[in-house]
N, C-alpha and C positions, 0 to 999 in steps of 0.2 A: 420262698413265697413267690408265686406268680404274680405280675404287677399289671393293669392296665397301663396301655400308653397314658391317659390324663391324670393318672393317678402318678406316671413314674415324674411327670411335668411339674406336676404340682409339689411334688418332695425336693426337686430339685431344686425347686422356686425356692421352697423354704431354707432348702437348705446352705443357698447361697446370702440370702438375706440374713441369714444367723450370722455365719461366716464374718461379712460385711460388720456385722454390728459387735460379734468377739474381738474385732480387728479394729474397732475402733472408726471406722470410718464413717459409720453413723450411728447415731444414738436408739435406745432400743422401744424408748417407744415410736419413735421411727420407723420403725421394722416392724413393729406391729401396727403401724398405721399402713404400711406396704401391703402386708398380709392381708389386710382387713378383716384382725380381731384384735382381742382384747388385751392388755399388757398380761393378764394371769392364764391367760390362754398359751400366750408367747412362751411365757415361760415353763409350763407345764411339756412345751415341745422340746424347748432345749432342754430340761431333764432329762428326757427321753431319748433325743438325740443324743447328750454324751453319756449315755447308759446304755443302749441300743445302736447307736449307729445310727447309718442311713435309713434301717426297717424302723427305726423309732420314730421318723417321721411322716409313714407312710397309713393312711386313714385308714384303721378296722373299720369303719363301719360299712365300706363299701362292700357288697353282697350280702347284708344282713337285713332281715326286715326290722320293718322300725318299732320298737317296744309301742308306742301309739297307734299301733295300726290295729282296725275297730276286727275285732274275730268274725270268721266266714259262718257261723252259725250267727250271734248277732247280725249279719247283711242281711241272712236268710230269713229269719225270722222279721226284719224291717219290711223287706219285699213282700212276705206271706201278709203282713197285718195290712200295708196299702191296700196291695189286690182283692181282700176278704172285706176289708170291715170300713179301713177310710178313704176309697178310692173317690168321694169325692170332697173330700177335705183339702183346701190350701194346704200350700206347702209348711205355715207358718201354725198354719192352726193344726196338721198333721203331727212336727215337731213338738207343739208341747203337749200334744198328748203322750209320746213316744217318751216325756221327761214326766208329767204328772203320772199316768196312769199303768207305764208297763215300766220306767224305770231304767230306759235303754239314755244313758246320757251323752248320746253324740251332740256333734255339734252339728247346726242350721244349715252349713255348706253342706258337710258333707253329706247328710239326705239327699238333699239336693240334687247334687252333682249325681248322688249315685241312683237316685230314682231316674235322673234324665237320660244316664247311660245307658240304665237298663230297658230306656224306651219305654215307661210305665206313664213318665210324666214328658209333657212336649215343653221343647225347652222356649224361653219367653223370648219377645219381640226384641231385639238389642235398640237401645235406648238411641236418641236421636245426638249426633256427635254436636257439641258446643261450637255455634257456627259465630262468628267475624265480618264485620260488615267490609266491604268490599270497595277498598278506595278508588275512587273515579281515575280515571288514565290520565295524564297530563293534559295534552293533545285532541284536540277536535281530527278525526278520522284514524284514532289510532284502531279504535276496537269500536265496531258498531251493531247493532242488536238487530236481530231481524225475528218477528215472528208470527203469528197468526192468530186470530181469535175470533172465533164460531158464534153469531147470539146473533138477534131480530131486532138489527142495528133498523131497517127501513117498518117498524111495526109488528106488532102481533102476527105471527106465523109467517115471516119474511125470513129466511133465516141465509147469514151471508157471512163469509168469511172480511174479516180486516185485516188484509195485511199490510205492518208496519215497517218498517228501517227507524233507528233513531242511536243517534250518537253516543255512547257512554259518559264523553267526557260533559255534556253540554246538555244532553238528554234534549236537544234540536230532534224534531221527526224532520226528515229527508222526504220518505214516500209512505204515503197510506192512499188507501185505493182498497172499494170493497170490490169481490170477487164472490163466483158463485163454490169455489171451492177451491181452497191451496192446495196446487201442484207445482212441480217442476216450472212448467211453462210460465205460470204467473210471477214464482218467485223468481225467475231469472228475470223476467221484466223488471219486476224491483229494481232487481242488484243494476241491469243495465242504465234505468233511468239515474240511479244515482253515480253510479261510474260517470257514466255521459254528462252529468251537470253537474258533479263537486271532481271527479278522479279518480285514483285508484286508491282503496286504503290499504291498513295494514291486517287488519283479520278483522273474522267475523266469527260472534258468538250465536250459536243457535242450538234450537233442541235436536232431540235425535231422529226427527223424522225422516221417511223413508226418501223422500227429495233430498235430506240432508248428508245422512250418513246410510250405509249397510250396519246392521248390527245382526251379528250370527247367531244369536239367540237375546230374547226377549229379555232386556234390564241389567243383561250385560255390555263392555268394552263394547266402542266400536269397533270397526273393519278401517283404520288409514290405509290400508294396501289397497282395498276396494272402492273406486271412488264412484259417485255415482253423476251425471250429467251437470248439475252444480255446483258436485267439488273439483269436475273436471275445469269446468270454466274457470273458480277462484284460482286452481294451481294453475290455469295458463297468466293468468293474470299476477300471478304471487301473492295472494291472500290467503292470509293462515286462517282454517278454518278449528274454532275451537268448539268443542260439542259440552252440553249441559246436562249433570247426570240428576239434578231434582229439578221441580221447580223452582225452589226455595233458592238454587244456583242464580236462578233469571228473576231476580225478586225487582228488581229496576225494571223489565218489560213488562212483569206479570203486574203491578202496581200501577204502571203508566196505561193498561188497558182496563183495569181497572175506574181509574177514573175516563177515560173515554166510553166505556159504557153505564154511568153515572153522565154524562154528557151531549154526546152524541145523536142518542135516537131523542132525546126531548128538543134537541137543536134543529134537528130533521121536522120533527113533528112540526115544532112552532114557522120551521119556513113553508110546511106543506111538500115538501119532496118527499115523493113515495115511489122514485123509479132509481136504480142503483145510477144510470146514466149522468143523472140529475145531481145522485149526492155525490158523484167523484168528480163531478165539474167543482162544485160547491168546494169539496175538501181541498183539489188543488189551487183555486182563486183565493181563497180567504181562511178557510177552518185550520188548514196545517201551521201557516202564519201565524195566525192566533194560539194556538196553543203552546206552540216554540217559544214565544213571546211570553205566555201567560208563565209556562212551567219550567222552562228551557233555565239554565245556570250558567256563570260565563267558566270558561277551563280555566285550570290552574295557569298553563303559559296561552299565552297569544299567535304563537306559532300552530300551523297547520300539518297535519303528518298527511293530507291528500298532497298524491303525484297526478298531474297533468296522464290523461291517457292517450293521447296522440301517439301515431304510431303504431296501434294495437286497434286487431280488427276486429270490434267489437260486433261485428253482424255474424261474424263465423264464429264467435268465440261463443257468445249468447242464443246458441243455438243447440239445439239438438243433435249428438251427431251419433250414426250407427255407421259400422264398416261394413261392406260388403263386397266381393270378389264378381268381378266382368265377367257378362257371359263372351261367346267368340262371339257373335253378332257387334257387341260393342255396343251392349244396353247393359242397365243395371234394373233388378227388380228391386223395388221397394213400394210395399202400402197399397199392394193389389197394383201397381201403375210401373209401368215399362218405360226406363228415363234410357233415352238416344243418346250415345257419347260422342259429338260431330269428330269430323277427324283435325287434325292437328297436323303444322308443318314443324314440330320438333319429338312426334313417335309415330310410326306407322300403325299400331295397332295397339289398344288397352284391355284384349282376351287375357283373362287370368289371372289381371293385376289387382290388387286390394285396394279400392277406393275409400274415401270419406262421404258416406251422405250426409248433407247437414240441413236440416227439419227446423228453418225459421221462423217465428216466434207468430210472422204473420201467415204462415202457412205454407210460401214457397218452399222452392228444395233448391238446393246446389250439389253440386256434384266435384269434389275437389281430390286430387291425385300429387298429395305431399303439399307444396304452395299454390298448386296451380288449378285455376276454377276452370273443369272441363264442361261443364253442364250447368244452367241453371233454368229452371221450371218455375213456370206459376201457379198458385194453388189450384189444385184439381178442378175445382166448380170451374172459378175464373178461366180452366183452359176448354172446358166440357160450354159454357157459354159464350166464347170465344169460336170455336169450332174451328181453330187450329188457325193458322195463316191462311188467308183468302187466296184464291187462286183464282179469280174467276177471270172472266173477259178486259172487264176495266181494268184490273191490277196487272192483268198480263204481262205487260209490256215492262212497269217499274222490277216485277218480280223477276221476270227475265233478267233486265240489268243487272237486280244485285241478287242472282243466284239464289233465291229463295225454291223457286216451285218454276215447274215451268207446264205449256198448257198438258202435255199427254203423264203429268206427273212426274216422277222421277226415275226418265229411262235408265237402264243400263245403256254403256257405251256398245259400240255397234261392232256385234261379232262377226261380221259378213256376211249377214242373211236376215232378210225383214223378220222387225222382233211384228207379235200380235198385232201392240197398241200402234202401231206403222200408220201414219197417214195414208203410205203407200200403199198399206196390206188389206188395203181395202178392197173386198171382193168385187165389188163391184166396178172400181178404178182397172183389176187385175185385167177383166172381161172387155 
């Protein structure tokens, strides 16, 4: 007889547990507690064994079909009665028909199961997993929540994003601030403001939005390899970023806005603020305090898990940053706008090299090459209303000093021959 490998595993198993217990070294319902079966089972195999042999312990039943298994005309004929007569009967109210009226007596599963293989019936919603309430973290700044929430916080057809920061341990809000829409840029303000006035924490729980995480397809895992401008900043910072795959995960933020939108806009109403300006003075002066106070819990310990951020540049970190590669000119394109890279006395030239442009929060640009800031810009407007560095008559002379502009612009050095813009080259000086 040919044996499977799990089959030859399994006789061996047995057959050393037998051994074991003819020898006395354990007792035999022992050995059928090993096995895991019966003591009349046990023994029905050592019959066999010392009648048989080793083959005496080895399972006939494997490759044989199972005396229970429901006959392929009875299948046929289950599928033929669905499709014809009760395809829109429940499963349950199909079943006993299949017992009252034709006499076919399977059982409820296996209809079931075999109507839903056969793609006749779509198989049902899986049930919602027994969820655990979620104990608060020790520590004030261990894990803090961030998120947003859309509704006509300023009145009827105002419609404005909140977004919040708020502690896990303490349920303290940190920052709220309405906004006309959560982005990137807003929520990095968040995180900045709260860095800047409490520290550095230790992670941060939020949902899976597109500022938050990449997700390769819709309701699945995220993307950790793939970070997007605010998971970049948390990892310079070392903040673990952990992502929420229901709501019902964020059942502490989604509650806590809950009651701020029960709150809020009737708070707004009764002061008469009806410009978002107005209500995120209001929210940072007194509303956030208040509610801290009103809802806020104290942690389990007294200890704080915020690190001091000192030391860490939080202006290039809270930023926007795209890479981009130097033209030979020793400009970079970014955003329609040509950024000048001045020169430098420790490289002669930045043609080819791969910059950092970094798009601050307030609109400037910087221009930084590994540590070092080789550029930095004012926001477009501010330089297009500016209209670059004065050069005029009055400023002459300081500009001259420190090298800025000088009055014929900025000649080339003089290759031995009057350039155009020459005071000299003036035709009429020539004559």
């Amino acid at each position: 007889m040919v044996y499977t490998q799990a089959g030859m595993e399994r006789a061996m198993k047995v057959q050393e547990v037998i051994l074991r217990a003819i020898s006395k070294q354990i007792r035999w319902f022992e050995a059928a507690k090993i096995l895991g079966m019966s003591g009349r089972q046990l023994r029905r195999l050592y019959y066999r064994y010392r009648t048989y042999g080793y083959d005496g312990l080895y399972d006939r039943r494997k490759g044989k079909p199972s005396p229970r298994r429901v006959p392929l005309a009875a299948a046929e004929r289950i599928f033929a009665l669905y499709r014809e007569k009760y395809f829109d009967f429940s499963m349950r109210h199909f079943h006993e028909k299949l017992w009252s009226e034709h006499g076919i007596l399977v059982s409820y599963s296996w209809v079931k199961l075999a109507l839903q293989g056969a793609g006749l019936v779509a198989k049902e919603r899986q049930r919602g997993v027994h969820r655990r309430k979620r104990e608060r973290r020790p520590m004030a700044g261990m894990m803090l929540h961030i998120d947003g929430s859309r509704h006509e916080w300023l009145g009827e057809g105002q419609w404005h994003d909140l977004i919040m920061v708020l502690d896990d341990a303490t349920s303290e809000i940190y920052y709220a601030q309405l906004v006309e829409e959560e982005s990137t840029a807003t929520v990095m303000a968040a995180l900045r403001e709260v860095v800047e006035k409490r520290g550095i924490f230790c992670s941060l729980y939020s949902d899976r939005g597109s500022h938050f995480w990449l997700t390769p397809k819709a309701g699945e895992r995220v993307d950790r390899q793939r970070l997007t401008q605010v998971g970049r900043a948390l990892r310079d910072l070392g903040i673990e970023m952990i992502p929420a795959y229901s709501p019902q995960a964020r059942g502490r933020s989604e509650r806590n806005f809950g009651t701020w939108q029960g709150r809020l806009p009737q708070e707004l109403r009764a002061k008469r603020i009806t410009s978002k300006e107005e209500a995120n003075r209001f929210l940072r002066e007194s509303y956030i305090g208040e509610m801290s106070g009103r809802f806020g819990v104290p942690a389990a310990q007294v200890e704080s898990a915020f690190v001091p951020a000192s030391g860490k540049d939080l202006e290039r970190i809270f930023s926007l940053q795209h890479e981009r590669v130097v033209n030979r000119d020793n400009t970079v394109s970014f955003a329609n706008r040509v950024l000048q890279i001045e020169r430098t006395s420790w490289r002669g030239t930045f043609a080819g090299v791969r910059v950092v442009v970094s798009e601050h929060l307030d609109g400037s640009l910087s221009v930084y090459y590994g540590p070092h800031q080789v550029g930095q810009f004012a926001k477009q407007q501010e330089e297009e209303n500016r209209g670059g560095p004065d050069c005029g008559k009055d400023a002459e002379s300081k500009l001259l000093k420190d090298g800025v502009c000088s009055p014929l612009g900025n000649p080339a050095e003089s290759a031995g021959f009057p350039l155009s813009h020459s005071p000299n080259n003036n035709p009429a000086v020539l004559l």
